[in-house]
C-alpha positions in Angstrom: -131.4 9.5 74.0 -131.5 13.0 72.8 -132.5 14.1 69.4 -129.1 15.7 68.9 -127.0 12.4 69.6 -129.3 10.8 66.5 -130.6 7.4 67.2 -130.2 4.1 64.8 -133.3 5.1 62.8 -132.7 8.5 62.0 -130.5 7.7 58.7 -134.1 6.0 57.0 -135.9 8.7 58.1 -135.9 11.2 55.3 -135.6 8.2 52.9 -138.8 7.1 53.8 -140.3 10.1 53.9 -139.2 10.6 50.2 -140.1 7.0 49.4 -143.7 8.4 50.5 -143.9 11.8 48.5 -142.7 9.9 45.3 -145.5 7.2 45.6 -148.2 9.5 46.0 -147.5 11.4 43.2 -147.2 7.9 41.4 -150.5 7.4 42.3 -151.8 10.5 40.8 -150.2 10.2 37.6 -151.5 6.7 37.0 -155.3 8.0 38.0 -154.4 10.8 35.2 -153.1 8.3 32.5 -156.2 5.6 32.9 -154.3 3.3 34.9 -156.4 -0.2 35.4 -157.8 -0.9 38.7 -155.7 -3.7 39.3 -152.3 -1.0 38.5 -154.0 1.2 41.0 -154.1 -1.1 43.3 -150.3 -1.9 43.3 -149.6 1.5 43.9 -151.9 1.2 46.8 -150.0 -1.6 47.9 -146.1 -0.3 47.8 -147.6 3.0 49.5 -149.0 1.0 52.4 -146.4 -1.1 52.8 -144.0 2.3 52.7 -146.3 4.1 55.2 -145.9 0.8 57.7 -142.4 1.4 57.1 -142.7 4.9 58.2 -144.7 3.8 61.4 -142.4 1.3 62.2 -139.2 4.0 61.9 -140.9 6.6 64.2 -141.7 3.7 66.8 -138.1 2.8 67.0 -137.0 6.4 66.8 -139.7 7.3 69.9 -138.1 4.2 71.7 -134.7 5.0 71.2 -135.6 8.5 72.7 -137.3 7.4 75.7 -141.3 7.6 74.8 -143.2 5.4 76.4 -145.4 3.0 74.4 -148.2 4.9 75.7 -147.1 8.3 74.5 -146.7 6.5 71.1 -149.7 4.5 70.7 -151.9 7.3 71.3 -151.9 8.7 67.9 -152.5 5.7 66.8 -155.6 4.7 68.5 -153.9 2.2 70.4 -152.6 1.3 73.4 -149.2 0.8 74.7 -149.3 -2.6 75.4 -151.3 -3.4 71.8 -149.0 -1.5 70.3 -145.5 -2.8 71.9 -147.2 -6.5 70.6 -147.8 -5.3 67.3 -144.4 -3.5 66.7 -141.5 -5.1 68.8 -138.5 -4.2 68.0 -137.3 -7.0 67.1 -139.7 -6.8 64.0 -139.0 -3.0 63.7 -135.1 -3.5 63.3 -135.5 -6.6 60.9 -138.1 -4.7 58.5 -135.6 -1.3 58.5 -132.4 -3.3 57.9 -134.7 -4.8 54.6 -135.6 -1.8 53.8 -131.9 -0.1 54.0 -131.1 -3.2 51.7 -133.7 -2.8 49.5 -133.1 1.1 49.0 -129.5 0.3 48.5 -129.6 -1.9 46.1 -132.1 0.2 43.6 -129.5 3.1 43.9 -126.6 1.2 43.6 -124.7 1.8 46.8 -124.1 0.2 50.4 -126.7 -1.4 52.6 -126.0 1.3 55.1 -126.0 5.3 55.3 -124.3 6.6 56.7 -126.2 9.3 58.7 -124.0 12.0 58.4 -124.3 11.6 54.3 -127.7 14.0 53.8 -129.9 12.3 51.4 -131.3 13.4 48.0 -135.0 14.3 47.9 -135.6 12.0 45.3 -133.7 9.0 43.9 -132.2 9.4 40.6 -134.4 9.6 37.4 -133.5 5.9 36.6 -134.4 4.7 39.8 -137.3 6.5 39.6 -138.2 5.4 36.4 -137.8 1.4 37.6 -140.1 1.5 40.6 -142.9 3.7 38.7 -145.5 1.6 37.1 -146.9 4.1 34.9 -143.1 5.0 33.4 -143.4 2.7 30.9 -147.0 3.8 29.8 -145.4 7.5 29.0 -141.6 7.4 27.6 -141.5 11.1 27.5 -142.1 11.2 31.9 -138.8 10.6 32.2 -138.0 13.8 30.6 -140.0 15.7 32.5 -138.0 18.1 34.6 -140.4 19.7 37.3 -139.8 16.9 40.0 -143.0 17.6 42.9 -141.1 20.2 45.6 -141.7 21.1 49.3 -144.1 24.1 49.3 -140.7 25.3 51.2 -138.8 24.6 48.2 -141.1 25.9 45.8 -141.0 29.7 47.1 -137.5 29.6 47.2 -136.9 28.4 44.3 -139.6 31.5 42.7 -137.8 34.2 44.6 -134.3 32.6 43.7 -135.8 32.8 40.0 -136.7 36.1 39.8 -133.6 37.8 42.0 -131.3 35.8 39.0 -133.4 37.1 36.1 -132.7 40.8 37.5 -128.9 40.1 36.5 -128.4 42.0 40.0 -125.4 41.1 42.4 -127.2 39.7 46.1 -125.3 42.6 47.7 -127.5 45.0 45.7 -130.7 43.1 45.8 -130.3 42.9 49.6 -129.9 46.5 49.6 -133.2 47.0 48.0 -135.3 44.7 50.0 -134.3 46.3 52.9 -132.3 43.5 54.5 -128.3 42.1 55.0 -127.0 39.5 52.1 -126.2 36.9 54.6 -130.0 37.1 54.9 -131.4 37.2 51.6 -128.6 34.3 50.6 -130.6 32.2 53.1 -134.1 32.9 52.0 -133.1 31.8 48.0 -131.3 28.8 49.5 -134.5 27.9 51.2 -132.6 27.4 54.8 -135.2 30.7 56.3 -138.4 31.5 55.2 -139.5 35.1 54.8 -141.9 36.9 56.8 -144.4 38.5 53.8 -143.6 41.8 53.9 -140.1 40.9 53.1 -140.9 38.5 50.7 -143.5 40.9 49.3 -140.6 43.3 48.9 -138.2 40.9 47.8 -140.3 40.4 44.9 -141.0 44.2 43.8 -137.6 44.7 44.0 -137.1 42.1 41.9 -139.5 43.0 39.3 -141.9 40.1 40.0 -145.8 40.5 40.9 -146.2 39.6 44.6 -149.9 38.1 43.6 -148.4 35.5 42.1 -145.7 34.7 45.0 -148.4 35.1 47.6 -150.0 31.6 47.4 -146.1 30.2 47.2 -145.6 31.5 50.5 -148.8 30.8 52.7 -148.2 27.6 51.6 -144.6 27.6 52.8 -145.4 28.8 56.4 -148.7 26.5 56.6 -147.9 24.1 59.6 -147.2 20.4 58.9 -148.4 19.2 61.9 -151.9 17.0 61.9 -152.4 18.0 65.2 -154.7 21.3 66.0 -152.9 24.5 65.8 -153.8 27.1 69.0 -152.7 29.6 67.1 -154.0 28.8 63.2 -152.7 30.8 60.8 -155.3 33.6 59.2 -156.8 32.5 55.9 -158.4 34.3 53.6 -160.3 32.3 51.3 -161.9 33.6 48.1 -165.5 34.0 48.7 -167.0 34.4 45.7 -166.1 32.9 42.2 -164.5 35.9 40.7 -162.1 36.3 43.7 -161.4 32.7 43.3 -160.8 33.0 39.4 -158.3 35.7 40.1 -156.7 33.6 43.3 -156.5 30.4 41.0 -155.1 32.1 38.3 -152.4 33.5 40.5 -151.3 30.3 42.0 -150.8 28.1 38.8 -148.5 31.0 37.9 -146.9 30.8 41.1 -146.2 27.2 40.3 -144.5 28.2 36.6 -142.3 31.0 38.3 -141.6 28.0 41.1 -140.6 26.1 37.9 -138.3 28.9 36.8 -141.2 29.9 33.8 -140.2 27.2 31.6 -140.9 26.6 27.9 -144.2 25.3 27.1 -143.4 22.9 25.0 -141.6 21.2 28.2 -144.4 21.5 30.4 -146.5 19.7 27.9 -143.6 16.9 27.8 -144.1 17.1 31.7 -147.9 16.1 31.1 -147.0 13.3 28.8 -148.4 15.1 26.2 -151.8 15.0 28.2 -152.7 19.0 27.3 -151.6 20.6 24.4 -150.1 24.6 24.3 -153.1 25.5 23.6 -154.2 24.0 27.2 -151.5 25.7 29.2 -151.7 29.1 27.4 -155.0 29.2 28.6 -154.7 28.0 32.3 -151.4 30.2 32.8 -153.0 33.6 31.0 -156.4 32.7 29.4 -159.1 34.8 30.3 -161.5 31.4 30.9 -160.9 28.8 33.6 -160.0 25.8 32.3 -161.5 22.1 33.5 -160.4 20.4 36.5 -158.9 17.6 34.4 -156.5 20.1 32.7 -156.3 22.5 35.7 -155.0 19.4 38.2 -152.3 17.9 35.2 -150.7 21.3 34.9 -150.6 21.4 38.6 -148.9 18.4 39.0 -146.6 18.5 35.8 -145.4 21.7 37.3 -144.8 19.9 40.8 -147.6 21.2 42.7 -150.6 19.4 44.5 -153.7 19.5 42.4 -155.7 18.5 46.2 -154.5 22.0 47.2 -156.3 23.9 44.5 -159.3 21.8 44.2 -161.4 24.1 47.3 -160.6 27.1 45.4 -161.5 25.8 41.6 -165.0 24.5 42.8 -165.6 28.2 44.4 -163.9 29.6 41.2 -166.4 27.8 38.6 -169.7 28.7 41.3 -172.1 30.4 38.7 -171.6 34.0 39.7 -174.3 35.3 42.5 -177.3 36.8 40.5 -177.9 40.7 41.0 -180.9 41.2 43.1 -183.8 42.4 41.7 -186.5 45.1 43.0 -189.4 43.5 44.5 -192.5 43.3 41.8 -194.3 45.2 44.1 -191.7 48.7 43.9 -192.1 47.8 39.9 -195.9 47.6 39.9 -196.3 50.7 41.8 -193.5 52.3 39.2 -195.4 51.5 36.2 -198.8 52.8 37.9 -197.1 55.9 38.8 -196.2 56.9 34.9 -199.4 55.7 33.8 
């Protein structure tokens, strides 16, 4: 079947993929509040069973489309004939229609999708709330209004930030990037991704620093694919601690223009009151780097992904390279010299 008639599968399949991304940052949260063991481990538990449910989707959806069990084991580390005993799809239609029920009934609507309906990224804040373990631990989460985002999502939702603060009509803002409306209307909307000269210009016209845009979009063109790229993007990694000071720096503010720059008193809701203003001041404009501890809860309460940023803060707190010195040989013969 061809991907453009759908298959049986498809409606679940950004479900479960959200199911995923909500989960993991679950997980993170409780690591961040002191969750137990024991809590941790039930996390671990409803993301394994929600990553089975994602394996068992994409082995119907392969089916449905004429893969062979071959083609689909291999990824795996299986072969066909394991794999067509491990997952028939007998079992794979029983487990989605529980899960379809089981999704349904937390959000309130029909056992089915219908997949023509698009579905949220995330389920509503009270859903949420219910299937988190750590919501009751911190009241105020549920407040917190910087819900994780595609790196997609995220630079669009800078640019779209700074082209609204300019009070400028599209037409005109269009104009001074250099490119049509229809264009520019897509790149806020998130439906294209720029190229980065024009989202380089997109944000000078606009006012905004591109430095600060610049982590935003390599991470929105980074390929999501695990498998080996033969054409990997060029990276440019900060090579020595002040480089990576300035490149850290830069990204955590990408992530409060992502956030639309929002008051600090609500990031620090975001945190469950985990870093005070004092805290954020600091990582956002400070001079000093703050610790990882703070550095990866601002992160996260502003929707990012502290394992992201972790590479560049370990290069960013190096002790800085020591100046060489002259050999004591040149100084001996220097002092000699004047006696």
């Amino acid at each position: 079947m061809s991907e453009e008639c759908g298959s049986p599968y498809d409606d679940v399949l950004q479900a479960v993929g959200e199911d995923i991304d909500r989960q993991a940052n679950d997980v993170l949260a409780a690591i961040q509040a002191g969750a137990s063991p024991q809590e941790l481990l039930w996390h671990a538990a409803l993301l394994t069973r929600s990553l089975e449910d994602f394996t068992a989707l994409n082995i119907g959806r392969g089916r449905s489309r004429g893969q062979t069990w071959y083609q689909l084991g291999a990824p795996l580390g299986l072969s066909g004939e394991r794999l067509r005993k491990k997952w028939p799809i007998g079992m794979i239609t029983r487990r989605l229609d529980a899960y379809r029920a089981a999704r349904a009934a937390r959000q309130g609507g029909p056992p089915h999708v219908s997949p023509a309906v698009p579905s949220q990224r995330r389920p509503p804040a009270e859903d949420a709330d219910k299937d988190s373990d750590t919501a009751t631990a911190t009241p105020d989460a549920g407040t917190a209004e910087f819900a994780a985002q595609t790196p997609p999502q995220q630079l669009a939702s800078a640019l779209s930030f700074l082209q609204r603060r300019t009070g400028k009509p599209l037409r005109q803002t269009a104009a001074d990037t250099g490119i049509s409306p229809s264009h520019l209307s897509r790149l806020l909307a998130g439906t294209r991704r720029p190229s980065w000269p024009v989202a380089k210009n997109l944000v000078t016209a606009c006012n905004g620093d591109p430095f600060e845009v610049r982590r935003l979009w390599e991470n929105a063109h980074r390929p999501t694919t695990p498998l080996p790229s033969p054409t990997p993007p060029a990276a440019n990694p900060a090579a020595d601690p002040e480089q990576a000071r300035t490149q850290l720096r830069d990204a955590v503010r990408g992530l409060y223009l992502a956030a639309n720059r929002p008051d600090l008193g609500r990031i620090r809701v975001a945190t469950a009151n985990s870093l005070t203003i004092s805290h954020i001041e600091c990582a956002l404009a400070g001079p000093h780097l703050m610790g990882w501890p703070v550095t990866s809860r601002l992160v996260f309460a502003l929707g990012g992904r502290p394992a992201d940023l972790r590479p560049l803060w370990h290069t960013a707190t190096r002790p800085d390279p020591t100046p060489p010195q002259p050999p004591t040989t040149q100084l001996q013969l220097m002092a000699e010299a004047f006696g």
